[in-house]
Steps between C-alpha positions, in 0.01 A plus 500: 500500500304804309676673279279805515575801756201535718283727799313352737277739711192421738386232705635130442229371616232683247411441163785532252482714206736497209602853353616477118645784366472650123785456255842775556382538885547305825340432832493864595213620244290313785567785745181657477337161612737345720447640847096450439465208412775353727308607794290243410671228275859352450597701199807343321651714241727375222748616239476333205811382315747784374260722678600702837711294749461132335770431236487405117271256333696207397405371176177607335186617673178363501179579679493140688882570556390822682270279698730280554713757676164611715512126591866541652399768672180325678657213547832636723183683699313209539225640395232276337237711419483851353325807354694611208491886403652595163497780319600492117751214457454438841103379436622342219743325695202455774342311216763263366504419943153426481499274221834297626406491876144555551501304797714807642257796405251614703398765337618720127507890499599582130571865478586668136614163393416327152505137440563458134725727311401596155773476186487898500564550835794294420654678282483807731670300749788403221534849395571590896739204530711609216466854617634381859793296357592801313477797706464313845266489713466834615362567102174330685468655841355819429292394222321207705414720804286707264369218365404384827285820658275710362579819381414752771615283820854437239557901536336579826692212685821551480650371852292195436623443148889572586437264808388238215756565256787383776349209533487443111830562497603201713382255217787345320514497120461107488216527751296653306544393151420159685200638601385625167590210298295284800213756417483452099450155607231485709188317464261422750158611420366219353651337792322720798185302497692227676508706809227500801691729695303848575696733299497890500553644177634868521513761197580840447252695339783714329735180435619489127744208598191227582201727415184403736327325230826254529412472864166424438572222275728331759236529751270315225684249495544422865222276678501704826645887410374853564627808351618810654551815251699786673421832346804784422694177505785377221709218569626543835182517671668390829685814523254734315208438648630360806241517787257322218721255420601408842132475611351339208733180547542517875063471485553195237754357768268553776227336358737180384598468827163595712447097587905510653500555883636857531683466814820655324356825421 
């Protein structure tokens, strides 16, 4: 039995795409997708470990550990083959999935996700760690959702930012110092070219966090990858730019699925 909380919405008998949320959010930063691309897809939506409804990590976190937990999750649903969405440690997540159960992806969309973290980005993540254990985790909250959006939609969005922040809020501590110690581990790029999968690649044009030179590497190194740049995007390009973002992949999934008899649309 999964030990992950999880949404199901849409037809059971479509498609089934995966939804993997960023690190310090849950399921819910999906909303602006949800209800579209469910009207044509099974969309199953997960919380991650320490994150929103599922409970704490036991023991330390790893990438394949995360996937490992996707794998609970598909398996209780029966589900043998998926799409897999992820957004920041979400697509890296998506990619540690991939590389452990290929036989199970369909299809990749890797959006403001990196694949091999450098030793200085590291150390940021250390000094935000020891910052957490100190002050807590509300020290972070704040902090990480400007980090996350540019500058302008930051100030001029503030129902959609507040709306965001209460879902931050739901991480646990433990959750996500898991997820930042899984993140100063990973290392997948040399790794990617193993994949045949088609894979979307999204950036931000604006994205400090995994710049869209970053995303253009990854996309190098996959055998069957486009690239999709959102302008007046940061990080959360789901949520800032989200009519782009929800068309861009919901095109990619079209065109994965075109040769699938469309009867459940």
């Amino acid at each position: 039995m999964s030990t992950c909380a999880y949404r199901v919405d849409g037809n059971s008998s479509a498609p089934t795409v995966v939804l993997l949320h960023s690190i310090a959010t849950h399921s819910e930063m999906w909303a602006p997708q949800v209800a579209i691309w469910s009207s044509v897809y099974r969309v199953v939506r997960i919380d991650l470990p320490g994150h929103g409804d599922s409970p704490e990590p036991v023991g330390e976190m790893s990438m394949e550990r995360y996937a490992d937990a996707v794998n609970e999750v598909l398996n209780e649903l029966a589900v043998s083959e998926v799409s897999l969405v992820g957004l920041s440690l979400g697509g890296m997540i998506a990619q540690a999935f991939a590389l452990k159960y290929p036989d199970k992806v369909r299809s990749l969309v890797l959006a403001h996700s990196g694949a091999k973290t450098d030793p200085a980005v590291a150390r940021v993540w250390d000094a935000r760690v020891e910052q957490t254990r100190e002050a807590g985790f509300d020290s972070q909250i704040l902090p990480t959702l400007e980090r996350w959006f540019t500058r302008d939609f930051y100030v001029g969005s503030p129902l959609t930012i507040a709306w965001l922040e209460g879902i931050v809020r739901r991480t646990s501590t433990e959750g996500y110092v898991s997820a930042v110690r899984a993140i100063q581990a990973l290392n997948h790029l040399e790794m990617l070219s193993c994949l045949s999968q088609p894979v979307l690649v999204i950036a931000g044009e604006e994205d400090s966090a995994i710049p869209p030179a970053k995303a253009a590497l990854i996309a190098k190194h996959l055998v069957n990858a486009n690239l999709c740049t959102l302008k007046k995007a940061a990080h959360m390009g789901n949520i800032e730019q989200p009519v782009a973002f929800t068309e861009a992949v919901g095109a990619f999934l079209k065109k994965v699925y075109a040769p699938v008899d469309c009867d459940y649309a």
